[in-house]
Backbone as CSV, one residue per row, in Angstrom:
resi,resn,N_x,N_y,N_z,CA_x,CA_y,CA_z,C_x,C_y,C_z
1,UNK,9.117,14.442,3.434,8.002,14.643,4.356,8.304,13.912,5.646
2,UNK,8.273,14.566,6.597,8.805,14.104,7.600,7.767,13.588,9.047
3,UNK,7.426,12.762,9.755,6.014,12.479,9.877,7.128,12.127,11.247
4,UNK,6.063,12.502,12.405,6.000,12.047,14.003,5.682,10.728,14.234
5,UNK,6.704,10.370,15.038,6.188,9.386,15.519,5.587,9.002,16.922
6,UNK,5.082,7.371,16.806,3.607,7.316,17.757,4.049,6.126,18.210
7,UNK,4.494,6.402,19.771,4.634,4.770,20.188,3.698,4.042,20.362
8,UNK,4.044,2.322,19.624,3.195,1.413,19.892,4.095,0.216,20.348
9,UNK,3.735,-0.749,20.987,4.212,-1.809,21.676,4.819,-2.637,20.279
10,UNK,6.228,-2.699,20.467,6.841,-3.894,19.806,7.393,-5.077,19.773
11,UNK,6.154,-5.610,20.654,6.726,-7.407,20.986,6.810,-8.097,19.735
12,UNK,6.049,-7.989,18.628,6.497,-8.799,17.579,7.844,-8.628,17.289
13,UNK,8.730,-7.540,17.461,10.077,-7.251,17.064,11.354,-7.519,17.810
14,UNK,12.232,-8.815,17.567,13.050,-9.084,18.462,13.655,-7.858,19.133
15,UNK,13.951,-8.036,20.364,14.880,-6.894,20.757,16.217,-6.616,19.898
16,UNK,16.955,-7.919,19.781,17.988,-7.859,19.129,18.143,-6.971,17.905
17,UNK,16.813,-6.725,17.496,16.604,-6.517,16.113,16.220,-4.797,16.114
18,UNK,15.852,-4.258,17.542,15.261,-2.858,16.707,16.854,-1.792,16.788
19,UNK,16.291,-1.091,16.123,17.018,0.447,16.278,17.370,1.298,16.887
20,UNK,17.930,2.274,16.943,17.777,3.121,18.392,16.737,4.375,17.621
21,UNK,16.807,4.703,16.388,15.458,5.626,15.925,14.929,4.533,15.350
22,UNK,13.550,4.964,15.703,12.309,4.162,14.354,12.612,3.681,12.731
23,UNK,12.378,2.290,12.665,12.696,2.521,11.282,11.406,2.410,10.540
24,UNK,10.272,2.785,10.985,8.761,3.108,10.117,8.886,4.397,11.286
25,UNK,8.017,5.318,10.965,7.162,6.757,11.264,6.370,6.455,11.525
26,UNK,5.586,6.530,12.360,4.060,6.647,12.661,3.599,8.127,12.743
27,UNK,2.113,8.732,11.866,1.932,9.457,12.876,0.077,9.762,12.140
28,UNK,-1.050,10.072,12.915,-2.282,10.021,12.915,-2.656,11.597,12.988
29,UNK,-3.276,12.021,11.807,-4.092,13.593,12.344,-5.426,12.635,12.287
30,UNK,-5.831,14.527,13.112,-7.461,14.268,13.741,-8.599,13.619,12.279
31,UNK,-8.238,13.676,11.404,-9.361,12.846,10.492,-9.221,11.700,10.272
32,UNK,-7.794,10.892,11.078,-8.058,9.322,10.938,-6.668,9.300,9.835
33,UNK,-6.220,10.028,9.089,-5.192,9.777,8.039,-3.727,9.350,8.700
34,UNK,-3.275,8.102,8.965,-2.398,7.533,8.870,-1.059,7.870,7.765
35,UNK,-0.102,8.095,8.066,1.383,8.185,7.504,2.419,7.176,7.995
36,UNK,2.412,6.257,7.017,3.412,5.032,8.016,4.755,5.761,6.836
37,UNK,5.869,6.070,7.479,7.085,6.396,6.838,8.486,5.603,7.254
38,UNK,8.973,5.315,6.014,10.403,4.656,5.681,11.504,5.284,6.184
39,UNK,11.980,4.751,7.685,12.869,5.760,7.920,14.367,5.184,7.959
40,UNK,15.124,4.202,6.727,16.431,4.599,6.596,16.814,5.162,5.033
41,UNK,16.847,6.188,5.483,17.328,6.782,3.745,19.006,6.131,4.047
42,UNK,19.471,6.411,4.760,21.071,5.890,4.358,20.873,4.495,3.833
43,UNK,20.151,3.908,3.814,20.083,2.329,2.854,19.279,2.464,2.209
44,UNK,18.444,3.590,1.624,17.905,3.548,0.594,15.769,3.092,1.078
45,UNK,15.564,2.960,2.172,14.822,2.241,2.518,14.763,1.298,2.196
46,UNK,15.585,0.037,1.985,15.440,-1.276,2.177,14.844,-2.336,2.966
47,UNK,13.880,-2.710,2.335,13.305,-3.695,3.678,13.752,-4.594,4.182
48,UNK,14.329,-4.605,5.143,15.518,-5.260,6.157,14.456,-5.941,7.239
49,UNK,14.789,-7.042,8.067,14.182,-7.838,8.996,13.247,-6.810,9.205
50,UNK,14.107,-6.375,10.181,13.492,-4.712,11.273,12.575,-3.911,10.514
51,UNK,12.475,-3.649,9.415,11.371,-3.035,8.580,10.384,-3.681,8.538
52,UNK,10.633,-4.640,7.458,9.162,-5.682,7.751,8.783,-6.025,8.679
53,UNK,8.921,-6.503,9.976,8.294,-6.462,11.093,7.929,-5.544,11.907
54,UNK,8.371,-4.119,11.670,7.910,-2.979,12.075,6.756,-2.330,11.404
55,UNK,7.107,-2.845,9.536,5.687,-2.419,8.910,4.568,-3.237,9.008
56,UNK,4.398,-4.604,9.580,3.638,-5.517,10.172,3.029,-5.320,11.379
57,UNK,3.886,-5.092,12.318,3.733,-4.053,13.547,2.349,-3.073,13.273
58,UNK,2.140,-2.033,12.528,1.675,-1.099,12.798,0.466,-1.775,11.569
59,UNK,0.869,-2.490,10.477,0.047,-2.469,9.910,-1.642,-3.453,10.774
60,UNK,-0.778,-4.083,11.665,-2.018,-5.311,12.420,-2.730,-4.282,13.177
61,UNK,-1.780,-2.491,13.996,-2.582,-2.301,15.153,-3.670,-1.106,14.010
62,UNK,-3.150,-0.645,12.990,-4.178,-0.078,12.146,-5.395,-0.963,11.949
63,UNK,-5.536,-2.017,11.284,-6.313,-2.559,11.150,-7.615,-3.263,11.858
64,UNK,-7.327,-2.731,13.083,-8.188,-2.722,14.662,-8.584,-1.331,14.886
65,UNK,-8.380,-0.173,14.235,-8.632,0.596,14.788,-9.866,1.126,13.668
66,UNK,-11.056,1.479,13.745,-12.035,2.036,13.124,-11.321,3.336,13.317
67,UNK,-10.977,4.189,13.944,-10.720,5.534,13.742,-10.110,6.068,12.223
68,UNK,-9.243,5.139,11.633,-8.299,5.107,10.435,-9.373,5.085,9.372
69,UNK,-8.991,6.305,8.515,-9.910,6.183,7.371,-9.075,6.341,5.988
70,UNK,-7.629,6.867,6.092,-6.570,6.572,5.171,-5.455,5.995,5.480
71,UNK,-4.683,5.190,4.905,-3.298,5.492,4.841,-2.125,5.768,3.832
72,UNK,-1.527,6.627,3.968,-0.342,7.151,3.357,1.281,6.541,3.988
73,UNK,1.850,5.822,2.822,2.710,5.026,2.821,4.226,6.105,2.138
74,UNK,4.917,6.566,2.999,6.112,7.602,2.400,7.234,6.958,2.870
75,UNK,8.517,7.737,2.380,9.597,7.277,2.711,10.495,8.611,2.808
76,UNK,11.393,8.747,3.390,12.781,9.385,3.962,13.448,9.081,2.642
77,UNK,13.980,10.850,2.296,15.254,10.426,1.785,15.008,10.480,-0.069
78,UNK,16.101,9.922,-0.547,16.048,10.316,-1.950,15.352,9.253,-2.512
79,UNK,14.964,8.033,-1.980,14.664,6.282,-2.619,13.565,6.244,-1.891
80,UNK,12.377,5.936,-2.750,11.077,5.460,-1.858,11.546,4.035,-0.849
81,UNK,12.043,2.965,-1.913,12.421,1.641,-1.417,13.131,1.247,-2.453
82,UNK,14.411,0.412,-2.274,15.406,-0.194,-3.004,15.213,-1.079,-2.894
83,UNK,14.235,-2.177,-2.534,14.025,-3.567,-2.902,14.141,-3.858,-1.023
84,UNK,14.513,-5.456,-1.003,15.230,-6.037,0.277,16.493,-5.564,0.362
85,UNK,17.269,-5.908,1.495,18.823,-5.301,1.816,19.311,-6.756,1.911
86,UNK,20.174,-6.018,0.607,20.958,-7.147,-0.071,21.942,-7.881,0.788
87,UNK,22.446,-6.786,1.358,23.385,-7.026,2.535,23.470,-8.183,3.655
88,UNK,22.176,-7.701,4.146,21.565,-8.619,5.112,21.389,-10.039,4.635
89,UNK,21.240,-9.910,3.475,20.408,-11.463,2.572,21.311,-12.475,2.754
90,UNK,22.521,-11.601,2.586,24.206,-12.276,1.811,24.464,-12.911,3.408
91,UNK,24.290,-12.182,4.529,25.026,-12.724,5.489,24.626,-14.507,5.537
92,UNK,23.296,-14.565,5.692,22.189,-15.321,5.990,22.382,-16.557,4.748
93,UNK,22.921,-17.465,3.766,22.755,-17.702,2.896,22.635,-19.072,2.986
94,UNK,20.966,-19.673,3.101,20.540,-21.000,3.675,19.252,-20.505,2.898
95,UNK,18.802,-21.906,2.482,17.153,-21.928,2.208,16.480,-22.094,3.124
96,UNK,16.559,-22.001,4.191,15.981,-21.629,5.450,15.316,-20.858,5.589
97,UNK,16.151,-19.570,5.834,16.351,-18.245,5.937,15.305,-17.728,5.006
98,UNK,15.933,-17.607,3.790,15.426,-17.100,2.461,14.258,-16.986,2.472
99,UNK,12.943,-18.452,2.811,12.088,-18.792,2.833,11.266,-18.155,3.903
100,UNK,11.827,-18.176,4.854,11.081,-16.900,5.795,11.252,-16.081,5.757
101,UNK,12.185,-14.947,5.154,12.462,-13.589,4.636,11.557,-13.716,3.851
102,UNK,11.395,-14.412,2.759,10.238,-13.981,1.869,8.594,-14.304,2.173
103,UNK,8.936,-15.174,3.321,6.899,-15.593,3.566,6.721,-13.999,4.816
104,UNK,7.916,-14.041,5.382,7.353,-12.565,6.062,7.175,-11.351,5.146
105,UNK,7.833,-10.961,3.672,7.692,-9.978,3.141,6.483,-10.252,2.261
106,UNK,5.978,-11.276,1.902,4.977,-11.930,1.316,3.474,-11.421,2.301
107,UNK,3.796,-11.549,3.210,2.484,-11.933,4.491,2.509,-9.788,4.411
108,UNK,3.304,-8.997,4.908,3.351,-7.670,4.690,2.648,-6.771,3.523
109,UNK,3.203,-7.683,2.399,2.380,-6.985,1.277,0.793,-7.434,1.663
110,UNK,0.904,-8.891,1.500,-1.224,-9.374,1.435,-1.620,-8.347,2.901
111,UNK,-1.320,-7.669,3.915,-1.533,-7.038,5.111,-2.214,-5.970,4.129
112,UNK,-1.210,-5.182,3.566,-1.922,-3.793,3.237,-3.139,-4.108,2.302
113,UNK,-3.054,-4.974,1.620,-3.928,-5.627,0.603,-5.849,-5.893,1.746
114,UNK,-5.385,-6.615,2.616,-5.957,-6.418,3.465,-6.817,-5.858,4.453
115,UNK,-5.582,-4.871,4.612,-6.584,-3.513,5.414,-8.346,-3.046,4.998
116,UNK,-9.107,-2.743,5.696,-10.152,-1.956,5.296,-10.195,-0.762,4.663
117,UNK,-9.044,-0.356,4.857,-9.183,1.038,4.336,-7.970,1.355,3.222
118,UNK,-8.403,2.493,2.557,-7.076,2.710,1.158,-6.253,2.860,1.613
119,UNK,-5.051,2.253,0.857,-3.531,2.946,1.480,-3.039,3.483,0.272
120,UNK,-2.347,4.948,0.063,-1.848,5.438,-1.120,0.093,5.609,-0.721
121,UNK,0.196,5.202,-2.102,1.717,5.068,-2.244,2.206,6.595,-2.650
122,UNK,3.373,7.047,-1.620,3.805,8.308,-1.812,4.700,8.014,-2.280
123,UNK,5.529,8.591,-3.571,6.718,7.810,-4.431,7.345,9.128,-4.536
124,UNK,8.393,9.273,-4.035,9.298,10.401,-4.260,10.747,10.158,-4.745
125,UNK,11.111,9.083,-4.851,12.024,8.720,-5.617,12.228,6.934,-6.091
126,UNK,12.983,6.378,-6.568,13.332,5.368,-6.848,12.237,4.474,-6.278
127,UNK,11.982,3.112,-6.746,11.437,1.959,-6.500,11.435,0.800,-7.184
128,UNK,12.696,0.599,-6.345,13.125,-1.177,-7.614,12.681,-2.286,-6.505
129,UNK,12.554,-3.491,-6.907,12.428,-4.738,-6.677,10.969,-4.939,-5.993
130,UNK,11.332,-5.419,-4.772,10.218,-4.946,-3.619,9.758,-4.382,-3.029
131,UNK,10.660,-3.188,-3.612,9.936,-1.868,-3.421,8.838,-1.377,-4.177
132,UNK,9.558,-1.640,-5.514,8.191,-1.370,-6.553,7.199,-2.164,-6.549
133,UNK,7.475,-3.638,-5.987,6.095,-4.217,-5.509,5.034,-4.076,-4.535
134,UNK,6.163,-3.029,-3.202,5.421,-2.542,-2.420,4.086,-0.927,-2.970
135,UNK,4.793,-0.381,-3.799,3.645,0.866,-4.781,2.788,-0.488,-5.201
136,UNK,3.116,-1.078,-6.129,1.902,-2.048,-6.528,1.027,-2.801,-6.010
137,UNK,1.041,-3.257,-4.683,0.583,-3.414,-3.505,-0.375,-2.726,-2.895
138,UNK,-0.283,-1.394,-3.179,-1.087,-0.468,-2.191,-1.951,-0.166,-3.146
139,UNK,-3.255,0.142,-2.888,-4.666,0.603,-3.513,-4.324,1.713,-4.293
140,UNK,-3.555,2.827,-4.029,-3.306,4.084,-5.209,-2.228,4.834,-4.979
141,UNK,-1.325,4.856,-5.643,0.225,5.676,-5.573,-0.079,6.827,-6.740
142,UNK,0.474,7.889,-6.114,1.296,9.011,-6.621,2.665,9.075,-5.926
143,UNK,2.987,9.320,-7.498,4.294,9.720,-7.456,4.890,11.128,-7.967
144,UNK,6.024,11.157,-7.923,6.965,12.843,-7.915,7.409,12.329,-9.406
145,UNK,7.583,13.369,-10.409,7.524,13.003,-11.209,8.998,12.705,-11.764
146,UNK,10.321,13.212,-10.841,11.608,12.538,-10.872,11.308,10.856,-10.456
147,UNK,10.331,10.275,-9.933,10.569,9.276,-9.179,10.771,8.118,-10.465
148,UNK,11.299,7.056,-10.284,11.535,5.910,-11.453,11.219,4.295,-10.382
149,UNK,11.076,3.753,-11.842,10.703,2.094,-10.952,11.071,0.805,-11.887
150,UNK,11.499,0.039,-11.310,11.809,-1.434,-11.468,12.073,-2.142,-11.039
151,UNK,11.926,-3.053,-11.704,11.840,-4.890,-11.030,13.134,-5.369,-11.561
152,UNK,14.368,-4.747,-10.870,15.638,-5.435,-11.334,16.755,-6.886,-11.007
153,UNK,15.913,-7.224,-10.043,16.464,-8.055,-9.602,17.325,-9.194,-10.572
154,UNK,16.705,-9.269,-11.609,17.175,-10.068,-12.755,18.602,-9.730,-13.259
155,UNK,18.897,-8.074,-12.823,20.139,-7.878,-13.114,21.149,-8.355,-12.413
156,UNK,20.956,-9.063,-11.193,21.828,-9.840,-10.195,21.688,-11.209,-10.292
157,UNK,20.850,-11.672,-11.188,20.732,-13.163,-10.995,19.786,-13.683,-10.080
158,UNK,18.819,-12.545,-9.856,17.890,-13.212,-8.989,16.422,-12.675,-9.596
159,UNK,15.473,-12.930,-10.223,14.467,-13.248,-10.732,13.494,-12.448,-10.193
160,UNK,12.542,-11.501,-9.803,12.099,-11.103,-8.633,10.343,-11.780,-8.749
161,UNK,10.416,-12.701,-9.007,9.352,-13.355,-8.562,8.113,-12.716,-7.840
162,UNK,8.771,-12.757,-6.621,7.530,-12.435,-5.994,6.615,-10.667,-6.388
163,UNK,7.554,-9.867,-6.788,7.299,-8.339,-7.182,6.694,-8.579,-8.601
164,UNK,6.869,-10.110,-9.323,6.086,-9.849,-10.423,5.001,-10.167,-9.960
165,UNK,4.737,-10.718,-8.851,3.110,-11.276,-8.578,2.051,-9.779,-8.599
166,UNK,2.808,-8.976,-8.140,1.723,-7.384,-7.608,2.197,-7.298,-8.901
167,UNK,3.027,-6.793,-9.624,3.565,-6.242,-10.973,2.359,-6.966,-12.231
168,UNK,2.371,-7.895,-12.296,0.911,-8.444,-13.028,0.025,-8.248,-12.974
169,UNK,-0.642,-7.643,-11.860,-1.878,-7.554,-11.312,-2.164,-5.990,-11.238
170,UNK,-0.880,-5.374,-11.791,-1.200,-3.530,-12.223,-1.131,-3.928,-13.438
171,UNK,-0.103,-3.659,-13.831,0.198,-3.931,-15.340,-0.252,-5.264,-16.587
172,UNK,-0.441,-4.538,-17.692,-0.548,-6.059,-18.936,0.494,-6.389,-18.821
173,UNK,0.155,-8.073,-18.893,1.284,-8.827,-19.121,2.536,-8.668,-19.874
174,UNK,2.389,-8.488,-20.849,3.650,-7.895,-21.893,4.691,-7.181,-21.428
175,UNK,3.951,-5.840,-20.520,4.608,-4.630,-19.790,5.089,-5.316,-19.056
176,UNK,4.540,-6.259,-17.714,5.034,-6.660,-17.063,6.590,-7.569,-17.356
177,UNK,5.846,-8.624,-17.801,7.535,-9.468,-18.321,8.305,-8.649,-18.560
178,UNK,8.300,-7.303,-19.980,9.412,-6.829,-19.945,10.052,-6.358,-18.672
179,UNK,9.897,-5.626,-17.941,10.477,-5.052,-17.110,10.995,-5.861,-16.315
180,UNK,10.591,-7.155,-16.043,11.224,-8.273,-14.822,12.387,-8.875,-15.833
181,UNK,12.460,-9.003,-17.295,12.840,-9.432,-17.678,14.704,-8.737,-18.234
182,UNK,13.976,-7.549,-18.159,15.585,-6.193,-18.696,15.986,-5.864,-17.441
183,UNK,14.853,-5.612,-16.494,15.203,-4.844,-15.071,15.590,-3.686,-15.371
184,UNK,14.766,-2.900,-16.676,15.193,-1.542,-16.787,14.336,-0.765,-15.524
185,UNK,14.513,0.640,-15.801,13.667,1.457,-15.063,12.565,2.123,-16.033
186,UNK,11.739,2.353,-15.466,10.655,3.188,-15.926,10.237,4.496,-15.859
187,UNK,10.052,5.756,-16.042,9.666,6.519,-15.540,8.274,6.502,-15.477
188,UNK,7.719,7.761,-13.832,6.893,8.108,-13.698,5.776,7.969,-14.816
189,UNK,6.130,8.662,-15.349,4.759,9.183,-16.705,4.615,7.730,-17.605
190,UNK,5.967,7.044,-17.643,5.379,5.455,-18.417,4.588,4.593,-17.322
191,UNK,5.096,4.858,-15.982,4.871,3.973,-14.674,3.034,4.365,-15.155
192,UNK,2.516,5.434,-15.057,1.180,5.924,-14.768,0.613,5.298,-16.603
193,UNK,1.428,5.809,-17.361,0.595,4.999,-18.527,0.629,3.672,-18.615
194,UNK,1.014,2.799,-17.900,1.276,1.185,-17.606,0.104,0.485,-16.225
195,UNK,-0.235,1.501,-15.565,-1.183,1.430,-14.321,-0.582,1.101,-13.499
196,UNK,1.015,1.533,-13.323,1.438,1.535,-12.003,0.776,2.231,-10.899
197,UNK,0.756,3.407,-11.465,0.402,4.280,-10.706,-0.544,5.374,-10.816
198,UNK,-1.037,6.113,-10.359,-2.640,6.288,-10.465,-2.265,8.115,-11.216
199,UNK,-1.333,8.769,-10.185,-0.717,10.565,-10.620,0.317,10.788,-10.446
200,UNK,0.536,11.643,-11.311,2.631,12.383,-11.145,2.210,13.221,-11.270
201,UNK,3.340,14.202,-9.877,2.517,15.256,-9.752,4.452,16.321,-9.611
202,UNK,4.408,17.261,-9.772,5.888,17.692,-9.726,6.586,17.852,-7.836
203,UNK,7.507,17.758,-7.895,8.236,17.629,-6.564,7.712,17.924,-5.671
204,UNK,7.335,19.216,-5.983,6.689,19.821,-4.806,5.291,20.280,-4.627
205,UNK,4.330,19.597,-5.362,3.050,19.064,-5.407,2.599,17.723,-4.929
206,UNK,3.436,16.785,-4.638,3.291,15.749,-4.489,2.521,15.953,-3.238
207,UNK,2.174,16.224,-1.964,1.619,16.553,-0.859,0.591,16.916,-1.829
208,UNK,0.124,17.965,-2.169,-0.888,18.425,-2.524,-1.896,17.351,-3.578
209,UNK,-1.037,16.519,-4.072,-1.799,15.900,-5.119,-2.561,14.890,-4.318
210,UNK,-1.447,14.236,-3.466,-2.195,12.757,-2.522,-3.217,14.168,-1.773
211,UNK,-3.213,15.055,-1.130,-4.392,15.502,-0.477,-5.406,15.228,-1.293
212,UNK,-5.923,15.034,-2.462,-6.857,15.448,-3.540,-7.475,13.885,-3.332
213,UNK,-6.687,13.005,-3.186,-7.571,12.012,-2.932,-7.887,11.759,-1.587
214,UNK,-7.232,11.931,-0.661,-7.304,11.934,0.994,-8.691,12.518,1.110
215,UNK,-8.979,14.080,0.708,-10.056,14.339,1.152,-10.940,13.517,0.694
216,UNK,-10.928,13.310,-0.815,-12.188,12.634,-1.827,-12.466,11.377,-0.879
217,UNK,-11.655,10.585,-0.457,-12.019,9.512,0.134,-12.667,9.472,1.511
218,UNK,-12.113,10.537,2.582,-12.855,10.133,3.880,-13.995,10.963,3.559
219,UNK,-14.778,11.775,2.574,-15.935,12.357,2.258,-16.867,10.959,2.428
220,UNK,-16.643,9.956,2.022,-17.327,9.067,1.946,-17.652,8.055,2.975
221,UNK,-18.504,7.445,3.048,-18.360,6.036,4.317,-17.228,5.571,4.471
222,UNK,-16.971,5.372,5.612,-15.664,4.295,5.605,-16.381,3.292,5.175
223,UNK,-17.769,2.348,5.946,-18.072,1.182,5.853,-17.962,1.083,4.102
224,UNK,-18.712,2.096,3.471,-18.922,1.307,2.059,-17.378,1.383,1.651
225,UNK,-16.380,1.992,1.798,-15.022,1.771,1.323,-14.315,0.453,1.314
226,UNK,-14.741,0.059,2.811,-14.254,-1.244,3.242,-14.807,-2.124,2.730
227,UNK,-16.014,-2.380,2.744,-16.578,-3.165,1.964,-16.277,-3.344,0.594
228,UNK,-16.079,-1.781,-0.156,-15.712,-2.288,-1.851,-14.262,-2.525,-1.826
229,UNK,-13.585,-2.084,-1.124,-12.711,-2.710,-0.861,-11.915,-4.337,-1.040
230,UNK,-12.282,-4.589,-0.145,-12.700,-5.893,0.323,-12.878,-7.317,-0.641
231,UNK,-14.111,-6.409,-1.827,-14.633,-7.064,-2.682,-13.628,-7.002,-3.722
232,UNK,-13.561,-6.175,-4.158,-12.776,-5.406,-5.249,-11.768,-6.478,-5.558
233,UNK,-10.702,-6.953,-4.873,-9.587,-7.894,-4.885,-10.283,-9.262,-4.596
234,UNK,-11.255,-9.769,-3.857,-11.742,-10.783,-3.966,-12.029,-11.343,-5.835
235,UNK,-12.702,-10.260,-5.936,-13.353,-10.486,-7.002,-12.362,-10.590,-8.440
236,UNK,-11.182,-9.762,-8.171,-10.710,-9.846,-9.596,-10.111,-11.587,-9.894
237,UNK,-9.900,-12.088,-8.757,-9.339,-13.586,-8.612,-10.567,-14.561,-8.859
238,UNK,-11.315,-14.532,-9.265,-12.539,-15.355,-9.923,-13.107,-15.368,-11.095
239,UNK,-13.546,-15.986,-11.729,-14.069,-16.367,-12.728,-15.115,-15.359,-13.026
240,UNK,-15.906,-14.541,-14.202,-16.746,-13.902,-14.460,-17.859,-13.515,-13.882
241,UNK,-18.390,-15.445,-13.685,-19.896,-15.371,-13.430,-19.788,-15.819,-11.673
242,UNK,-18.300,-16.052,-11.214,-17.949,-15.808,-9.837,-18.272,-14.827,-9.108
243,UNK,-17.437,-13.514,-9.946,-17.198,-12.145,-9.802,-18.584,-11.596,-9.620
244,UNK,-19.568,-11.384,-10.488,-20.699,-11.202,-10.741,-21.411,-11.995,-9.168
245,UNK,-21.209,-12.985,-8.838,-22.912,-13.488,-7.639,-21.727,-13.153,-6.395
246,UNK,-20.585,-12.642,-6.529,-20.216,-11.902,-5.026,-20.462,-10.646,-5.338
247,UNK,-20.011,-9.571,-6.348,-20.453,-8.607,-6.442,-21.724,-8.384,-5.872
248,UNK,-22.716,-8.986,-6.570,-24.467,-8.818,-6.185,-24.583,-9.330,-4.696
249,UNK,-24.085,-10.278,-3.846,-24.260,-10.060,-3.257,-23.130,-9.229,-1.915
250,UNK,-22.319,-8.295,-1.958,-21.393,-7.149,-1.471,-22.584,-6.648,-1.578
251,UNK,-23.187,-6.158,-2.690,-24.116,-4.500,-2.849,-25.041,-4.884,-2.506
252,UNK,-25.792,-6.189,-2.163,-26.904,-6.223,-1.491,-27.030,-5.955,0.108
253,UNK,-25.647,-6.501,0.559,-25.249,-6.332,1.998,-24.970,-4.794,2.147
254,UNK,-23.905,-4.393,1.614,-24.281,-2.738,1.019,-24.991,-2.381,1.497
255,UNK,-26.019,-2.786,0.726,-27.627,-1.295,0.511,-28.353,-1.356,1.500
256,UNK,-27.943,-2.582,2.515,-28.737,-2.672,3.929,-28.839,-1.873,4.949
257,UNK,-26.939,-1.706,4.614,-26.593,-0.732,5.562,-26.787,0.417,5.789
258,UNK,-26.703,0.898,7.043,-27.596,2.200,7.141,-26.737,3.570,6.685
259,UNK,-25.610,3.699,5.979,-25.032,4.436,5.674,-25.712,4.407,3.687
260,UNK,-25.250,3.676,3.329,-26.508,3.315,1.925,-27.925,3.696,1.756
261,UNK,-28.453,3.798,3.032,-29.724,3.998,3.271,-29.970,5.263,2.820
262,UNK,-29.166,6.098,4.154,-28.885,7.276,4.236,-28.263,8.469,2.861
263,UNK,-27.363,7.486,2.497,-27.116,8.322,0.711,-28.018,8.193,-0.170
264,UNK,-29.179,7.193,-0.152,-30.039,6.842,-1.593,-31.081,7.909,-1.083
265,UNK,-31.642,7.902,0.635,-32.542,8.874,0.724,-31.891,10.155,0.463
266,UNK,-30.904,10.407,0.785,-30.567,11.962,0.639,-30.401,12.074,-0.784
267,UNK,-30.219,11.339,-1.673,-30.474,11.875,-3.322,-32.114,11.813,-3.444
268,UNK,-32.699,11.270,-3.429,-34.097,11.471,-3.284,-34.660,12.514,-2.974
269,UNK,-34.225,13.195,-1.430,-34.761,14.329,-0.864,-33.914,15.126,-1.646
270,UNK,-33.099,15.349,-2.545,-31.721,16.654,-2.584,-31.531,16.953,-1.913
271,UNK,-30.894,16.672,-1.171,-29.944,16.735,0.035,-28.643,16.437,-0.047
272,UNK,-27.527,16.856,0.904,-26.495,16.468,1.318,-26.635,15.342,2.144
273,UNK,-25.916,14.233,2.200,-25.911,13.071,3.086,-25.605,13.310,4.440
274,UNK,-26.190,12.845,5.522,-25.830,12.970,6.985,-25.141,11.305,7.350
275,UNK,-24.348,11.544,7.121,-23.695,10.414,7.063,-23.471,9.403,8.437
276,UNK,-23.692,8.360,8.797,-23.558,7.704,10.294,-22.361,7.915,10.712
277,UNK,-22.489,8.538,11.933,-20.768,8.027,12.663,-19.948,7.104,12.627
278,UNK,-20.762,5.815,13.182,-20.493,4.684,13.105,-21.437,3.532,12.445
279,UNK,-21.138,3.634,11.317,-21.895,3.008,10.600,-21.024,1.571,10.203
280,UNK,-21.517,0.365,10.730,-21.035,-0.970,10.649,-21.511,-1.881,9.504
281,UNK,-20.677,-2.795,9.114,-20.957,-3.606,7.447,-22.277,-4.331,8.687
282,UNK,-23.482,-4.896,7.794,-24.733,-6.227,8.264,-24.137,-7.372,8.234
């Protein structure tokens, strides 16, 4: 899937450092749906300096923009993402380095985590390391049902730590360890019975399947999205009776709003909802 791109200002990105083509896609249709795309298939999409700060890049100027009511996360090529570029790692070999390669790929993932709005993982092929932490990362992936995934890093002697952090937080524990632990691969259909991933859909359905949630979702408020959103991950990191007095109060702030208003009266009247344009969290 091949997606246009949309210039935006890249001062966060050393000069030294960019490309002469894009290495993310940008591109926005008229309903707000965002496509940020992986554009080196010759490395597999590896997240290299220049990636992560390009997917940082776009992910800060999305997140300012109310117009955005999805995003769709794809990649170029036969490999959704092959982890970091190993390559690059090797030149660099200081705990220095390392440590900010990983607090910047660290800070990228909590971004999408972040956002107000869903981001769905388009998986059309492969996704090992930090790559597959990047699907686990995002609010809902479909994948192609050739596509496969793991956390192999262990097969090099390097542990992937940080990809088990999202990898835990889809998956039961059990599932999880194994896979950080063999660095096998998974397929699709185990990935989706494990809660990697949400649908597998065949090669050339995959477009059609992420549409199925694209529409389902901007049908709805953005505000209440963002908001459950929001909550949703707050909440799983707390204690029960934590979870519970933020919950109650999200849906009380909720129901204030005039988009809430507007859906409880329109079930009342039977009606279709007239939904606010701009309808803002209280």
């Amino acid at each position: 899937m091949k997606a246009a791109s949309v210039s935006v200002e890249s001062a966060s990105i050393p000069k030294a450092l960019e490309a002469e083509e894009p290495v993310v896609l940008r591109h926005q249709d008229t309903r707000g749906v965002v496509t940020l795309t992986l554009n080196r298939p010759q490395a597999f999409n590896a997240l290299s300096e220049v990636v992560l700060a390009a997917l940082q890049r776009d992910l800060d100027v999305i997140a300012k923009d109310e117009s955005v009511r999805v995003i769709v996360l794809a990649a170029e090529g036969k490999a959704f993402c092959a982890g970091h570029d190993l390559k690059e790692m090797r030149k660099k070999p200081s705990l220095d380095y390392y440590e900010r390669l990983f607090a910047q790929c660290s800070q990228m993932m909590l971004s999408v985590q972040r956002l107000p709005v869903p981001v769905i993982a388009r998986v059309q092929g492969i996704a090992t390391a930090a790559g597959c932490q990047l699907v686990a990362m995002c609010d809902l992936a479909v994948a192609s049902r050739t596509a496969r995934f793991a956390v192999s890093g262990v097969n090099l002697g390097l542990f992937c730590s940080a990809p088990g952090v999202a990898l835990s937080r889809n998956v039961l524990r059990k599932a999880a360890f194994e896979m950080l632990v063999t660095g096998e691969f998974i397929s699709a259909e185990e990935a989706k019975v494990r809660g990697l991933i949400n649908r597998v859909a065949e090669p050339e359905q995959l477009d059609a399947e992420i549409e199925k949630l694209v529409v389902s979702i901007i049908s709805k408020p953005r505000v209440a999205v963002a908001m459950g959103k929001e909550l949703f991950y707050r909440q799983i990191e707390l204690d029960i009776a934590a979870a519970y007095e933020a919950a109650a109060q999200s849906m009380a702030c909720n129901m204030m709003n005039e988009a809430a208003l507007e859906g409880v009266q329109a079930f009342i009247d039977k009606r279709p909802p007239r939904w606010p344009q701009n309808a803002k969290s209280p």
